[in-house]
N, C-alpha and C positions, 0 to 999 in steps of 0.2 A: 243859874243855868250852867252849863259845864260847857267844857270847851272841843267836843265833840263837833267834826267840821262839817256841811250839806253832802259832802262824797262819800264821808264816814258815818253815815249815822243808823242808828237804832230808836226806836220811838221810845221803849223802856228806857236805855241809856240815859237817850238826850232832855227825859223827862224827868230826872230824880235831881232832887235838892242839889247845890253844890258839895255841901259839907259828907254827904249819904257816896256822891258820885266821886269823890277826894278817897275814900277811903277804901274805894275797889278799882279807881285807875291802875296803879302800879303793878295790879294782878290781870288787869285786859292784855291781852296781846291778837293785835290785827294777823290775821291769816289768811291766807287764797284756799278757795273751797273749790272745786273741780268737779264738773258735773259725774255722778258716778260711785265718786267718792263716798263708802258707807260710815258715818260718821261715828254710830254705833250700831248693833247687833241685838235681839232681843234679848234681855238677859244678860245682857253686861254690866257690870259693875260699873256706874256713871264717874271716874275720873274730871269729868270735865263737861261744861251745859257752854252751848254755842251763843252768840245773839247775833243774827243773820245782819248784813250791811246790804251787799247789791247781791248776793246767792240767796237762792230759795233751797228751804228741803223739804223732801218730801218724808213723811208717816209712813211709814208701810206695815198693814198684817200679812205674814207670811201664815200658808197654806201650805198642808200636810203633802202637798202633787207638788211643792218648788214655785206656785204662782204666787203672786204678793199682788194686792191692792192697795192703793192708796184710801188713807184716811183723814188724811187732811195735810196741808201745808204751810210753811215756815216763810216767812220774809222778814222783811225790816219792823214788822212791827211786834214781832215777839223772841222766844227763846225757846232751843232746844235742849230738851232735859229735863223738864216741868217733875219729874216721878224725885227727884231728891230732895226737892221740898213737901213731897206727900209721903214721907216716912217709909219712902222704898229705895234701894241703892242701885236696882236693877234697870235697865228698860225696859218701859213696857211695849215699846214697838220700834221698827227700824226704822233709822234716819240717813235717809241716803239724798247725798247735795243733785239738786235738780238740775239747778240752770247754774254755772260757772259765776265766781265771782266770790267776795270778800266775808268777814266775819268776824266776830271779837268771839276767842276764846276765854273761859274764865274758871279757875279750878273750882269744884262740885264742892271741898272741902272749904272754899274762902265766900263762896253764893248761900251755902248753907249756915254759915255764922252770919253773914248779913243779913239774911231771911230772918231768922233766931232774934233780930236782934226785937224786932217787930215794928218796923219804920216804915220807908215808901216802900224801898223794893219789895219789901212784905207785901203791901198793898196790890203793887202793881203788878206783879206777879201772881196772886190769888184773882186778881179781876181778870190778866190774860188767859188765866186757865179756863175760867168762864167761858171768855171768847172760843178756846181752841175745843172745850167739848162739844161747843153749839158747832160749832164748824166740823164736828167726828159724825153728832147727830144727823145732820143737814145732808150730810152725804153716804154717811148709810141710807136713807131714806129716798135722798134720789136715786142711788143707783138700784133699790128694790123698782122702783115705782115708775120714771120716767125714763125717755127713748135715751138710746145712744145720742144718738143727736141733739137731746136737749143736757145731759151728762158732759157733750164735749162744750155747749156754748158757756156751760159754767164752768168748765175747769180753765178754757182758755182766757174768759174773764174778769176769775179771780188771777192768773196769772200775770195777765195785764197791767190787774192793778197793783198787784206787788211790785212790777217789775217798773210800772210808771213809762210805762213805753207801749209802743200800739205793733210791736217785732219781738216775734216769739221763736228762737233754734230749740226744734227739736225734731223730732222722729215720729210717724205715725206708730210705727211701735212700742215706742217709749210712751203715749197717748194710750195703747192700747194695756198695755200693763198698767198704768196709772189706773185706769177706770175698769180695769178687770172682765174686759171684754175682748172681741175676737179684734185682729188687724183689720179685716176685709171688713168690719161693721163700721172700724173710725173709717176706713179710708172711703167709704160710703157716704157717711155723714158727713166728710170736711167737703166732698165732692158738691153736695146738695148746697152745703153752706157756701159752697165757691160761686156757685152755677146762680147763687142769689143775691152773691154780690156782696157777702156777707164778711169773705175773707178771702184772701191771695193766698194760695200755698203751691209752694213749688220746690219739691227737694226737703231741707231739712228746716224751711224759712214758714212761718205762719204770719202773716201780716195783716189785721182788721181793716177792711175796706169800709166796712158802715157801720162802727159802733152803737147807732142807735138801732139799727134794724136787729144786732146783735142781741142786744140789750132788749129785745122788743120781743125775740124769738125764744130767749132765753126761759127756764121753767121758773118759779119762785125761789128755788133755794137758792140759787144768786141773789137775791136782795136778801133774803134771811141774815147769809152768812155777810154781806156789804153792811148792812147795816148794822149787824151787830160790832162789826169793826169798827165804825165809825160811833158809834157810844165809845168804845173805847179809847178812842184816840182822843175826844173830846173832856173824858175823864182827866186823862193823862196832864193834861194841858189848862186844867182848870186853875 
């Protein structure tokens, strides 16, 4: 096990061999990530793959009209950057930090020679990519198919559970861009969601008042993508 501490940690990090995690310390460097902050641009040349600690980021496809949807999200249990281990140097989507808070940076040049070499991180990183396309999948598909309101019980859900906390800052409009839909449809949804008791929102504060009613209202693609995460962690850890 490495010596990565419960405040600092990444589930890829904290799960690779000693000898594997010895020999990409010296090139980790802990950072504060700011919500906001675009970490890369599509189409950048990958300098550098993040591995999230207590920040989330979010995926974004940008649209031809300036709007960006989200496609998926980053925490503590993966890494951002995944396209320099797939034989591309570029991004393929925008990563812009969600919710405030830490990360291990690590040069693209020193992740790509340990990938190369073909050990855990290899592994572990080809199984996360797994996880992150079922999670690209899962929500293209809900936001064809299902309401606003079951789009927001799974985006605040999986946030939950990255964030390991039941308090959520953020903005209905920052909700609204996430899910690529109107403001006036979230602030609708979280209203119905309030009025059943489902969550406390007040200002910039989302707080789960009945996780299981949540959890109960929610559409399937929250358990899809929960569960596929939870193969993975179990992988990890075997």
């Amino acid at each position: 096990m490495n010596n990565i501490s419960n405040s600092q940690r990444n589930h890829i990090l904290e799960a690779l061999p000693s000898d594997d995690f010895e020999r990409i310390v010296p090139h980790l460097e802990l950072v504060s990530l700011h919500a906001g902050d675009a970490l890369l641009e599509v189409g950048d040349k990958l300098r550098h793959v993040y591995f999230p600690v207590t920040a989330t980021v979010s995926l974004l496809c940008n649209l031809e009209d300036g709007a960006s949807v989200e496609v998926a999200s980053v925490g503590n249990e993966g890494i951002v950057g995944v396209s320099i281990f797939m034989g591309n140097d570029g991004a393929l989507t925008q990563a812009t930090v969600q919710t405030d808070g830490s990360g291990y940076r690590l040069s693209a040049k020193v992740l790509k020679e340990e990938f190369e070499r073909g050990e855990a991180l290899q592994h572990f990183l080809m199984r996360y990519t797994r996880t992150l396309f079922i999670q690209m999948a899962q929500t293209t598909a809900c936001n064809r198919r299902h309401s606003v309101e079951q789009q927001l019980c799974r985006w605040l859900l999986l946030n939950f559970d990255r964030l390991h906390t039941n308090t959520l800052e953020t903005t209905q409009e920052s909700i609204s861009h996430m899910l690529g839909v109107r403001r006036e449809s979230v602030t609708e949804a979280a209203r119905r969601l309030q009025s059943a008791g489902m969550i406390n929102y007040h200002r910039k504060h989302i707080e789960v008042a009945d996780r299981s009613a949540l959890e109960a209202h929610v559409c399937e693609c929250y358990s899809v993508v929960r569960k596929e995460s939870e193969r993975f962690f179990s992988e990890l850890h075997v």
